[in-house]
C-alpha positions in Angstrom: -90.3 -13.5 -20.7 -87.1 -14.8 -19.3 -83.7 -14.8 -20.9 -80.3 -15.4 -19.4 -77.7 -13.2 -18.9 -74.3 -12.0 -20.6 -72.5 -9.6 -18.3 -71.1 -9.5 -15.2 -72.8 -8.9 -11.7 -71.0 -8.0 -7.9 -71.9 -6.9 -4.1 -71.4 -3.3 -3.1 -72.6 -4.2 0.6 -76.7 -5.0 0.6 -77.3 -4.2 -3.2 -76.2 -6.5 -5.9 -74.8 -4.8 -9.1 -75.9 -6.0 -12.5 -74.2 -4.8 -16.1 -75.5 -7.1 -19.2 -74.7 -7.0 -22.3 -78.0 -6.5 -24.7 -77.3 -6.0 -28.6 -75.0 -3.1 -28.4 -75.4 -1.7 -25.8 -75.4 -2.4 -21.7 -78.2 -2.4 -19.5 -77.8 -1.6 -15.4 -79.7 -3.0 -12.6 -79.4 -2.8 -8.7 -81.2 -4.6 -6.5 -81.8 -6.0 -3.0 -84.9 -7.7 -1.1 -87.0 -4.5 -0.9 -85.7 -2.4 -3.9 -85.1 -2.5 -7.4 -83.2 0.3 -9.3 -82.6 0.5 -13.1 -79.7 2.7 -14.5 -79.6 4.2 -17.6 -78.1 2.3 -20.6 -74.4 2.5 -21.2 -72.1 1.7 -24.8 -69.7 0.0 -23.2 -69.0 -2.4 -20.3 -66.3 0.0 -18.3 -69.2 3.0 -18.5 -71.7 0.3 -17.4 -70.0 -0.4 -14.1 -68.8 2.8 -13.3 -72.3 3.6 -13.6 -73.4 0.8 -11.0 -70.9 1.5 -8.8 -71.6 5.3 -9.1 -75.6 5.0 -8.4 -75.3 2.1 -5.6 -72.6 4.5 -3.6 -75.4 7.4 -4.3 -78.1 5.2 -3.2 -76.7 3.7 0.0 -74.8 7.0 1.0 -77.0 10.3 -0.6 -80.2 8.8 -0.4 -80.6 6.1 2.5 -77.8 8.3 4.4 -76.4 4.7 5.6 -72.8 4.8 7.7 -71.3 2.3 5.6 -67.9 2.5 4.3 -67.9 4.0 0.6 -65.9 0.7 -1.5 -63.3 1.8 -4.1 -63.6 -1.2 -5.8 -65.7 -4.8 -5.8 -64.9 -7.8 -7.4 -67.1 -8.3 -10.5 -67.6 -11.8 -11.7 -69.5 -13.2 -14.6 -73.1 -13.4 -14.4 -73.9 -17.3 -14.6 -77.2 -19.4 -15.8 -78.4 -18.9 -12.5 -78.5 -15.4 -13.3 -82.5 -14.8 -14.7 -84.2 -11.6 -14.9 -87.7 -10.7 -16.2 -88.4 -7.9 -18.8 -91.5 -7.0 -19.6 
């Protein structure tokens, strides 16, 4: 099914960051063209993007090994109607 989003989304280079509010509690998704990652659930939305930002710097840096430069910081915006994802 497909519901729209509350939360807030941003760019940390090639992956797009996702944080959305669900009941009470925060789900986490990364993605880009050929991968999708899902983070674990946080309680609030400051320990839902740390955790983003903390799994797409592991990602692109520990795991793909990419010379990228690691960002501090990225500009989170809110996530708009345009925003869809699919749950199963």
């Amino acid at each position: 099914m497909f519901r729209s989003m509350s939360g807030f989304k941003a760019q940390y280079h090639y992956l797009t960051l996702l944080v959305i509010s669900e009941f009470n509690d925060w789900r986490v998704l990364l993605y880009c063209p050929s991968t999708t990652i899902h983070g674990t659930h946080q309680f609030s939305e400051a320990k839902a993007k740390e955790h983003a930002m903390a799994v797409a710097r592991s990602y692109i840096h520990d795991h793909k090994h990419e010379e990228l430069p690691v960002l501090a910081e990225v500009a989170w915006v809110l996530a708009t109607a345009d925003d869809w994802l699919i749950w199963s």
